[in-house]
C-alpha positions in Angstrom: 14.7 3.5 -4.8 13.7 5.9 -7.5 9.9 7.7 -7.5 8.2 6.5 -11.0 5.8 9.7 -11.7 4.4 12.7 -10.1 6.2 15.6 -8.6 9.0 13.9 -7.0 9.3 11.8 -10.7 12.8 10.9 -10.7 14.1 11.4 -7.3 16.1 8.5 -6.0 17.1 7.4 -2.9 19.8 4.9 -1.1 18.5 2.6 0.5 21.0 1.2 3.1 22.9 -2.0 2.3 21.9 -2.9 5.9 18.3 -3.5 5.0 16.3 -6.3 5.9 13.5 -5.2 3.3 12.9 -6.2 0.0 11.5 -3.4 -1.9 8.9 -3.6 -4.6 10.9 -3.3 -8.2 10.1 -0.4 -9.8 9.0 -2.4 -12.5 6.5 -3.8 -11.0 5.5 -0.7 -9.1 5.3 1.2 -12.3 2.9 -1.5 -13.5 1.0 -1.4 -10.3 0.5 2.6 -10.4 -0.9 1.9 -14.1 -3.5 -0.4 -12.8 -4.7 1.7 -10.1 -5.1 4.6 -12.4 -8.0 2.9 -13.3 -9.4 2.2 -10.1 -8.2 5.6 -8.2 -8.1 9.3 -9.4 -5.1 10.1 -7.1 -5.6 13.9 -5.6 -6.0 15.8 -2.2 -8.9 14.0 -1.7 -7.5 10.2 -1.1 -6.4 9.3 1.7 -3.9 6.5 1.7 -2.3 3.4 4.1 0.7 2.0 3.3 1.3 -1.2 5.6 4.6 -3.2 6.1 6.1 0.4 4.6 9.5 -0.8 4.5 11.5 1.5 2.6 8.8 3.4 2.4 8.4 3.1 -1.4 4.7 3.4 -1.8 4.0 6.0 0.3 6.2 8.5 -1.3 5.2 7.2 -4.6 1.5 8.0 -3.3 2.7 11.3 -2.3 4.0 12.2 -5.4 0.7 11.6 -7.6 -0.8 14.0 -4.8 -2.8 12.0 -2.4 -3.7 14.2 0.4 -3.1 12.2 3.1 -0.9 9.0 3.6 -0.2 7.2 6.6 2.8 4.6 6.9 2.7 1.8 9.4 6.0 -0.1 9.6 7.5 -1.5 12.8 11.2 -2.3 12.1 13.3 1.1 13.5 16.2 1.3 11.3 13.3 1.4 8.0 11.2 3.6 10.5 13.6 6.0 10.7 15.0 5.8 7.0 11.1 6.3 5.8 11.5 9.7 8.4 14.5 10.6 6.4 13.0 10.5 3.1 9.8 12.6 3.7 12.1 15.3 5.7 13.8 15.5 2.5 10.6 16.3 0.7 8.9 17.7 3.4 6.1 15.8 3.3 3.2 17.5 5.4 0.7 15.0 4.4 2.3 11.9 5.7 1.6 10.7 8.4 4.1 7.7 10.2 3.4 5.1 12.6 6.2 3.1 14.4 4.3 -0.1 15.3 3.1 -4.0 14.6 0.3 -3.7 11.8 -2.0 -6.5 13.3 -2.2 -4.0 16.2 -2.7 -1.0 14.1 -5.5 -2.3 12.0 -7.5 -3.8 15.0 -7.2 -0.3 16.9 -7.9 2.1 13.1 -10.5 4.2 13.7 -9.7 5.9 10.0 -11.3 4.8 6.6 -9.1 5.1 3.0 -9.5 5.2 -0.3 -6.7 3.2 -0.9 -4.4 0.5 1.1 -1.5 -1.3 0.4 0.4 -4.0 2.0 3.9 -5.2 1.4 4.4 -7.9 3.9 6.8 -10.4 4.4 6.3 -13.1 1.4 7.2 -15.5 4.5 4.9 -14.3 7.2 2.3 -16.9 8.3 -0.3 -14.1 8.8 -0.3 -12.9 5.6 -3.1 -15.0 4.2 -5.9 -13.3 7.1 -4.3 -9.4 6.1 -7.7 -9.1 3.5 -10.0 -10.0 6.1 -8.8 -8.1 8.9 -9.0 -5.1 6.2 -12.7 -5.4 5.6 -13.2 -7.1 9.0 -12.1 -3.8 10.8 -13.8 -1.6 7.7 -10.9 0.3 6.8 -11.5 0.7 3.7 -14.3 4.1 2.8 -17.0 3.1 0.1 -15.7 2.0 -2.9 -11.8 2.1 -1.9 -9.2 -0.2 -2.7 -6.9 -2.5 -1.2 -4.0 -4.3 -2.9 -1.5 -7.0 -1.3 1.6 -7.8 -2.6 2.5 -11.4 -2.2 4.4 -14.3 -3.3 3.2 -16.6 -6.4 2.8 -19.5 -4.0 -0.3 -17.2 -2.5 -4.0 -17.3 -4.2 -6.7 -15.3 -3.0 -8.8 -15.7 -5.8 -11.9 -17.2 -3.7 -11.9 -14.4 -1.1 -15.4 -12.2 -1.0 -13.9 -9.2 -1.7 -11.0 -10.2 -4.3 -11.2 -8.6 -7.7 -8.0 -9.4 -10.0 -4.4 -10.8 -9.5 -1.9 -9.0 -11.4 1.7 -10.7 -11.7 5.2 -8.8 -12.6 8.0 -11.7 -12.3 7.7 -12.7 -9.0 5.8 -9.9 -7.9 2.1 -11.1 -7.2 -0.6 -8.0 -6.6 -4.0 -9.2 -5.2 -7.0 -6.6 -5.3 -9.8 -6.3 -3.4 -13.2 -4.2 -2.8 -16.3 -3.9 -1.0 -18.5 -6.7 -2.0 -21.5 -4.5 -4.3 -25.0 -4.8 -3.1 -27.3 -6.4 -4.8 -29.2 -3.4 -6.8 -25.6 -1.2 -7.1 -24.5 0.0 -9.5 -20.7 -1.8 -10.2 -17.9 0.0 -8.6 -15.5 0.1 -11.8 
């Protein structure tokens, strides 16, 4: 796993052979980060949640564009505890983990972000109500973000809230926002 830009650019870490996860490339993680440069200004100011964390990827690419505060939910132990490794070795004071199922994080969030992200299993038969439960719990502040990463056999093009699909090989990123008010000014 090797950090793309920022302060920890460069850095790379083993993941263990042992995993269960399945990382997002670095390719298309580089091309993600692009994207959201257009979206997000990344600085002390954005708070961040970084779902299904796995190897914990995202958050410490988060991290090292300077978000201020970033919170990993992931509920597998042995990525739990390599994701604990990892920011002990950068000593990360602005991250934030959580051991624990997402369904039951996001119903009992009392936090808004700028920006949230979710890896979760390609296979995982909840994956298609994730975006709702986002803006169904309003997790998300005014004008933040939130991006899914899912298979190509996954559309969410007719969702209220979707905004673009971006595609790297088989890496599918979905985007979504607060629906604007009628009278608003656009959020891009």
């Amino acid at each position: 796993m090797r950090v793309i830009s920022g302060i920890y650019k460069g850095r790379r870490f083993d993941i263990p052979s042992t995993f269960k996860a399945r990382p997002t490339t670095d390719f298309a993680k580089e091309n993600l980060f692009n994207v959201l440069t257009g979206y997000i200004d990344f600085d002390e100011n954005v708070t961040a949640l970084d779902l299904f964390a796995g190897t914990g990827s995202i958050s410490l690419e988060l991290l090292s564009r300077g978000c201020g505060r970033v919170i990993s939910v992931e509920r597998d132990m042995q990525h739990y505890v390599f994701i604990r490794k990892v920011m002990a070795e950068i000593k990360a004071d602005e991250w934030f983990p959580v051991k624990g199922d997402v369904f039951r994080y996001i119903g009992k969030c009392r936090e808004t972000f700028d920006f949230i992200f979710a890896d979760p299993p390609y296979a995982l038969k909840e994956l298609e109500s994730i975006p709702s439960k986002i803006f169904e719990y309003k997790l998300l502040k005014p004008n933040g973000l939130f991006v899914l990463e899912h298979g190509k056999d996954r559309t969410f093009d007719t969702d209220l809230h979707f905004v673009e699909h971006r595609s790297y090989g088989s890496v599918n990123f979905s985007f979504f926002r607060e629906v604007e008010q009628e009278g608003e000014q656009p959020i891009r």
